[in-house]
C-alpha positions in Angstrom: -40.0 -23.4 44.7 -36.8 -25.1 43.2 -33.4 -23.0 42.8 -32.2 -23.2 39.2 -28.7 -23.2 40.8 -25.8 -20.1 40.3 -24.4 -18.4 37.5 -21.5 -15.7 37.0 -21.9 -13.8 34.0 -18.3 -12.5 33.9 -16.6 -15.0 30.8 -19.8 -13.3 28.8 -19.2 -9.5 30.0 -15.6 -9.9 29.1 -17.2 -11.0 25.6 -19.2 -8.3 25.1 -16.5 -5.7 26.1 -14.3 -7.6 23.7 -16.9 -7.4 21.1 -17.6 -3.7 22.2 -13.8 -3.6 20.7 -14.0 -4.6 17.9 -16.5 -2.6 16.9 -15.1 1.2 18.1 -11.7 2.3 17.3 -10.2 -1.1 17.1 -12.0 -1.7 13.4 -10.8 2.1 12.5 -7.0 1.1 13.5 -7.3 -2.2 11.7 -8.8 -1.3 8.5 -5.9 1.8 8.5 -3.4 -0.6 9.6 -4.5 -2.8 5.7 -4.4 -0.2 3.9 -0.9 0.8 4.7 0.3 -2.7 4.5 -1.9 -3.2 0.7 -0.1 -0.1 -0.1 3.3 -1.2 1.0 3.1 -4.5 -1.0 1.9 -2.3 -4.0 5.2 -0.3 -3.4 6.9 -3.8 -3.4 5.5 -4.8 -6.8 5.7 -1.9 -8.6 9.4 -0.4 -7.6 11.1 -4.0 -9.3 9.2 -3.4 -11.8 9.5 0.7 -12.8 12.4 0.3 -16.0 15.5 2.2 -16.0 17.1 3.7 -18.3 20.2 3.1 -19.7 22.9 5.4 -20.5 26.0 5.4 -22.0 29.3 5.5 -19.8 30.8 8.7 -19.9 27.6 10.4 -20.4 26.9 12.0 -17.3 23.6 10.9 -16.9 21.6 8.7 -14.0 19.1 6.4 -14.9 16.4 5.4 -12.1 14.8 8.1 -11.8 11.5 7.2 -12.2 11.9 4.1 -10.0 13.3 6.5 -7.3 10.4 8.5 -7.7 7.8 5.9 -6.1 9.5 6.6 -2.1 10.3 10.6 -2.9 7.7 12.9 -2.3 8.9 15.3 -5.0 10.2 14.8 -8.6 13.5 16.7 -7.7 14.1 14.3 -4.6 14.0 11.6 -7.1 16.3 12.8 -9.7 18.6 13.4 -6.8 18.2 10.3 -5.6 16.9 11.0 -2.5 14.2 7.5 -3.1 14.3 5.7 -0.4 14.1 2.5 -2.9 12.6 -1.0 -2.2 13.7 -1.6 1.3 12.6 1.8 2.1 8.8 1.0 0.9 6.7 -0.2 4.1 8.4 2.8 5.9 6.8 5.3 3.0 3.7 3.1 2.9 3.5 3.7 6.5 3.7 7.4 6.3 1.4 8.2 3.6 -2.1 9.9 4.9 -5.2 7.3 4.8 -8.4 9.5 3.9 -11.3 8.0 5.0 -14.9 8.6 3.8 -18.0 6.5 4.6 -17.2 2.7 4.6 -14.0 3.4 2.4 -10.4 3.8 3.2 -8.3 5.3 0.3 -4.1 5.6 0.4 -2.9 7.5 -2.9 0.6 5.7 -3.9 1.6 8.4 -6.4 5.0 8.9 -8.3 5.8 12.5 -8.9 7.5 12.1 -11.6 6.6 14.1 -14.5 7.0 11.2 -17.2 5.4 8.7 -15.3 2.2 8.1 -16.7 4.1 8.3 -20.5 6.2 5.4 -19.7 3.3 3.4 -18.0 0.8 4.1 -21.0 2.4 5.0 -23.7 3.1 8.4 -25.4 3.4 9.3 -29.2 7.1 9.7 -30.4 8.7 13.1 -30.9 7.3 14.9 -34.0 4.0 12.5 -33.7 5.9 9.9 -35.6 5.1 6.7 -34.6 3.8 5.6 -30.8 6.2 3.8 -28.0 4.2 1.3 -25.8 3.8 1.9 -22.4 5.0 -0.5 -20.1 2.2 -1.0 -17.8 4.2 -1.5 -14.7 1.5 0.2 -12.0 -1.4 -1.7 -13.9 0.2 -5.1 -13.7 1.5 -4.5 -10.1 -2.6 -3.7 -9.2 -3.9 -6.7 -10.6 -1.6 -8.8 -8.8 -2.0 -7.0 -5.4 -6.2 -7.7 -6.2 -5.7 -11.1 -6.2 -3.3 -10.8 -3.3 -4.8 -8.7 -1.0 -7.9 -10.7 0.4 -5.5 -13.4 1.8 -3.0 -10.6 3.0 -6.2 -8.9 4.7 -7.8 -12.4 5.4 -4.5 -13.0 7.6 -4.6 -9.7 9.2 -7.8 -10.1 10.5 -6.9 -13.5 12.0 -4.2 -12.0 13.5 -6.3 -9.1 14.9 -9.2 -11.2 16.4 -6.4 -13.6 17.8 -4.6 -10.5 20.1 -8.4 -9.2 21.0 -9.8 -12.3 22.2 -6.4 -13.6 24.1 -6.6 -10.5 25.9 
């Protein structure tokens, strides 16, 4: 009978184990690892964009509250000014909890602030006379990050699958 000659099987072990990877824990870190870099570019969208209000000199009052208020984890560390601002934003992004619940990974980016959700959709004016607009600033930073993120995690993932198969 004829020999069919020798084979190693290692290149396609190391495949599998790689593979073996990808599927376990690796995915879990990955897909926690995009969510706190979506949420960081959220942070990076929206904080530009928060207003601030003006006062007059002399008055004694800060504006920028509410801007503070996406990086503080209370309302009183943002009136204080305790925010830790724009540049401070993928730090907080990376310390927020990721919940995680079937095929679904959820980060809450939240702004304590009190007022927040008045000045983002409107509110009615003091005595119920007349309406001031909201400003929209979360709902416009969302839609751009949706049209963001799938290249942000596309690149990620290429990333990702680069460091597992180089080894």
């Amino acid at each position: 009978m004829g020999s069919w000659g020798n084979c190693d099987f290692g290149e396609l072990e190391e495949l599998q184990r790689r593979l073996r990877q990808l599927q376990g824990a690796g995915m879990d870190r990955f897909y926690r690892e995009a969510s706190k870099e979506l949420a960081a570019r959220l942070l990076a969208l929206v904080i530009p964009k928060t207003p601030v209000r003006k006062y007059k000199r002399g008055s004694g009052k800060k504006g920028g509250t509410l801007r503070r208020g996406w990086t503080a984890r209370t309302e009183a560390e943002a009136a204080g000014g305790r925010g830790t601002g724009t540049s401070g934003a993928k730090a907080y992004a990376n310390a927020l909890p990721i919940s995680h619940q079937g095929n679904t990974y959820t980060v809450e980016v939240i702004n304590p602030v009190h007022y927040a959700s008045y000045v983002e959709l409107g509110h009615r004016k003091r005595g119920g006379r007349g309406w001031v607009q909201g400003k929209y600033f979360l709902t416009i930073s969302e839609e751009e990050l949706r049209t963001l993120a799938p290249r942000v995690v596309e690149q990620k993932l290429q990333r990702y699958l680069r460091e597992v198969f180089r080894g």
